[in-house]
C-alpha positions in Angstrom: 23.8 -46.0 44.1 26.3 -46.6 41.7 26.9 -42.8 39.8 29.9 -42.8 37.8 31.9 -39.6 36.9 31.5 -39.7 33.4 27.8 -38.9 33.4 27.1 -35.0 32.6 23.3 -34.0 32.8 22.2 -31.5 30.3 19.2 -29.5 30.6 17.6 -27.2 27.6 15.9 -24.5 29.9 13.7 -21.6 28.5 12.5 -19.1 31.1 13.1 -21.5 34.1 11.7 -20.7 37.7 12.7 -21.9 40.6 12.2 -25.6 39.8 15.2 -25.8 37.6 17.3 -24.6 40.9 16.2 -27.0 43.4 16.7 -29.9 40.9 20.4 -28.6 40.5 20.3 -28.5 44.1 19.7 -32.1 44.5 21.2 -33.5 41.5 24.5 -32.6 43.6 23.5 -33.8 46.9 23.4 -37.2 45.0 26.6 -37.0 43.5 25.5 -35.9 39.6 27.7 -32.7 39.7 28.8 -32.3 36.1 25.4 -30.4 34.6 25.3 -27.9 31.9 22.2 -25.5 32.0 21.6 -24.4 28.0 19.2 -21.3 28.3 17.5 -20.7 25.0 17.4 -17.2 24.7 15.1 -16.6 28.0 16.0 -12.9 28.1 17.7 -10.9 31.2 14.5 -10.7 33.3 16.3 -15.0 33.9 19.7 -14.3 34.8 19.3 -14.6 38.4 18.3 -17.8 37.8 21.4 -19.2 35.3 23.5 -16.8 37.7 22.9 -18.8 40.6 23.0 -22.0 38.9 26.3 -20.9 38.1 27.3 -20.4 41.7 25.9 -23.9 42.4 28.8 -25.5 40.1 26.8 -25.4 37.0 28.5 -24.9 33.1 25.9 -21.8 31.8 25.6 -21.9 27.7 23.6 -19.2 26.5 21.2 -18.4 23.4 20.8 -14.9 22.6 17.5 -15.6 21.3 15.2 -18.1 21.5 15.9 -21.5 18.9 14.3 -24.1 20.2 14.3 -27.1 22.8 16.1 -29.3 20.0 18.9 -26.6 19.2 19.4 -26.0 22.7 20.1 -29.8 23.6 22.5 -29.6 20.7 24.7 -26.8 22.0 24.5 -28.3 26.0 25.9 -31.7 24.9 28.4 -29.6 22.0 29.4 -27.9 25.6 29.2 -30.9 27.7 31.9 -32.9 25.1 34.0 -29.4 25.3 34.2 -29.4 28.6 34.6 -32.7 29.7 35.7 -34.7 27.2 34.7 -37.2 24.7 34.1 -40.0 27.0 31.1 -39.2 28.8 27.6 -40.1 28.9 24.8 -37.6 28.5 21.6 -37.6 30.5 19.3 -35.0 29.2 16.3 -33.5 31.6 13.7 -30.9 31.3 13.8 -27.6 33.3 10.0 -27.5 34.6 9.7 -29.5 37.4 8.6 -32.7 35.6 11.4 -34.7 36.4 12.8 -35.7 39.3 15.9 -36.5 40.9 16.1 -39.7 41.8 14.7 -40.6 38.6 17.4 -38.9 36.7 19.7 -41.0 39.2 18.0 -44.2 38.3 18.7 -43.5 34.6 22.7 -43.3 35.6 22.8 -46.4 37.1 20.7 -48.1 34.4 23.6 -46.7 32.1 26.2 -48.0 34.0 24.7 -51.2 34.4 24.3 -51.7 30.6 26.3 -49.8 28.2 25.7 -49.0 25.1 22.1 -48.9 25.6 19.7 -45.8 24.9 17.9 -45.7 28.5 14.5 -43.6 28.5 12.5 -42.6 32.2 9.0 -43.6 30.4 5.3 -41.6 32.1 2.7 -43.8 33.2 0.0 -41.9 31.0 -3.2 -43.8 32.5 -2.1 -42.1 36.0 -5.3 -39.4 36.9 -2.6 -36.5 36.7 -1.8 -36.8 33.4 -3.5 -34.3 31.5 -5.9 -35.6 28.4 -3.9 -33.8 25.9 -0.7 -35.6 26.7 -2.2 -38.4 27.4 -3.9 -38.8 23.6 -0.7 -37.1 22.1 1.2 -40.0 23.6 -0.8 -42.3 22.0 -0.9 -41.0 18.6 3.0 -40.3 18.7 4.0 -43.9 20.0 1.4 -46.0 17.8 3.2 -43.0 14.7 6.1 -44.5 16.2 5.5 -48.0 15.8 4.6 -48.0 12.5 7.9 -46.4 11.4 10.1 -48.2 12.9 8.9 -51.2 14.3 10.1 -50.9 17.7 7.4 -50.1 20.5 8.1 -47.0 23.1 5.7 -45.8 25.9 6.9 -42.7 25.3 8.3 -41.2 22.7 8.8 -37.7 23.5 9.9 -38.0 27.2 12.9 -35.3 27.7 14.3 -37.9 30.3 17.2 -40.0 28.1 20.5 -41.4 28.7 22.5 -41.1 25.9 25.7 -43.4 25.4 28.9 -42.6 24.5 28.3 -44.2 21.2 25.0 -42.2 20.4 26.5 -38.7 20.7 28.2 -38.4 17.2 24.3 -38.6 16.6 23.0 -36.9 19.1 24.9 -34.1 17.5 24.1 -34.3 13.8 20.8 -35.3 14.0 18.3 -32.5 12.6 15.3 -30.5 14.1 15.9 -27.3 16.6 12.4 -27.7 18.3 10.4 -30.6 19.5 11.4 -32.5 16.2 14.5 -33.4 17.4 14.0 -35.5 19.8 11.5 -37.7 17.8 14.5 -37.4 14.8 16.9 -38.7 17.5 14.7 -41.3 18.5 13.9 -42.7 15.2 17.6 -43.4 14.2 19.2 -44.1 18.0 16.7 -47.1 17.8 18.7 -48.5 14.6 22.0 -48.3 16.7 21.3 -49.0 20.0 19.1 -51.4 22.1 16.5 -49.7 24.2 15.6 -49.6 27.6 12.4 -48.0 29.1 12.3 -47.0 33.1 9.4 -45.9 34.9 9.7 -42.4 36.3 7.3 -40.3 38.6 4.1 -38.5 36.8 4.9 -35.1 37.6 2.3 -32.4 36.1 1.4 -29.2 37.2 -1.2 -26.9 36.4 -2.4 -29.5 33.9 1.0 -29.1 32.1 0.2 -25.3 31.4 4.1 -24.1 31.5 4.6 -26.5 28.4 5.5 -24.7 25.2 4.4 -27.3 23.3 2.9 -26.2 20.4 0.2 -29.0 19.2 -0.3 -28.2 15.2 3.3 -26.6 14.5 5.1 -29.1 16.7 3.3 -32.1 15.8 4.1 -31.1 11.9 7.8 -31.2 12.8 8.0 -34.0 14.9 6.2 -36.3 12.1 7.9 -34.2 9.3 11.3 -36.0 9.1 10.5 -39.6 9.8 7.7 -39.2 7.0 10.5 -38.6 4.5 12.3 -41.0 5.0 9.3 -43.4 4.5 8.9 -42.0 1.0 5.8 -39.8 2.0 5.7 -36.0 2.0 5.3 -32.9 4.1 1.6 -32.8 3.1 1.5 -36.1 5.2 2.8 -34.9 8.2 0.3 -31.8 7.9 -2.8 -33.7 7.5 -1.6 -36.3 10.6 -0.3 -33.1 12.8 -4.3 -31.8 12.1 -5.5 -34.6 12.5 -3.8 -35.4 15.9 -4.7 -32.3 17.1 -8.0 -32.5 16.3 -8.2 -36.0 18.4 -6.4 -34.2 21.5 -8.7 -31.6 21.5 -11.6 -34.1 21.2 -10.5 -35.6 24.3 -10.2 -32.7 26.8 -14.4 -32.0 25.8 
């Protein structure tokens, strides 16, 4: 393993259980020990939780209320550049279990071994585990995808990404507080930076039930700003969100 210092792992967590601690846990036992928890406005009845992340070496940013997975990677990597300086690389995880440490490890390494790049940890969505939903959603959002920008990604809304150095200034500015950010990011990091696709671990429990994922509302906003820019409309990305949701529902029957 080759884990350099400048890697900070940032991790947007609402309500987290017990999950988010033993990945902190082992994130350090491998030697990734700059991470900054952002807790989006999960509420008091959480505290223990960021309280003993805390103890465990963790940098705590807090939301008073809830804004959004997108707003919340904003203020972790605002806080990660604060406290550890400009020249780091982010790696940004999800809170529930679904990814895995030695997969986040894997993504360091492929960063250090080419820089510059935009590295994602990519689901196998044929597996049996992967719930028909997210598997169909997948689908529609990387074929969406495709057509607007011409690049092809397995996954386009994985929450498993290692951000350069040089993609921060972006990672920063770039708009949408919820799910739309990350498909916003996406769509203009792939104009900057060459892309690199890993293979992580399937992880999903209780058919992905802990997912806040709303399908219409989210699905609006993810499509909503990439639409624009391609000189259509918000009534667009209505009639596609509807229209994906529609299909993903379809499939679970």
């Amino acid at each position: 393993m080759n884990t350099v210092i400048n890697h900070v792992v940032c991790i947007p967590a609402y309500k987290p259980d017990h999950r988010l601690l033993e990945l902190v846990e082992t994130l350090e036992n491998t030697g990734l020990i700059r991470i900054v928890l952002a807790d989006d406005g999960s509420g008091s009845e959480y505290t223990p939780i960021f309280y003993r992340a805390e103890e465990l070496g963790c940098t705590i940013v807090h939301h008073e209320h809830n804004m959004g997975k997108g707003a919340a990677l904003r203020t972790g990597i605002e806080k990660a550049v604060h406290q550890f300086g400009q020249k780091i690389n982010i790696i940004t995880a999800d809170a529930d279990g679904q990814h895995l440490a030695q997969d986040i490890v894997r993504i360091a390494d492929a960063m250090d071994t080419y820089p510059d790049h935009l590295v994602l940890g990519v689901r196998d969505f044929d597996k049996e585990n992967v719930p028909p939903r997210s598997r169909m959603g997948n689908r529609i959002t990387s074929a969406f995808f495709k057509a607007a920008t011409g690049v092809s990604c397995k996954d386009t809304q994985t929450g498993l990404r290692g951000i350069p150095v040089s993609l921060i200034p972006l990672a920063l500015r770039v708009k949408g507080d919820r799910y739309d950010y990350e498909m916003n990011f996406l769509t203009e990091a792939v104009k900057r930076a060459p892309l690199i696709m890993l293979p992580i671990e399937t992880v999903y429990e209780d058919d992905n039930e802990s997912s806040h994922f709303r399908p219409v509302r989210d699905s609006f906003l993810i499509y909503k700003e990439p639409l624009k820019k391609a000189g259509l409309g918000l009534a667009a990305a209505g009639l596609i969100a509807i229209a994906a949701d529609i299909v993903i529902r379809m499939s679970k029957d």
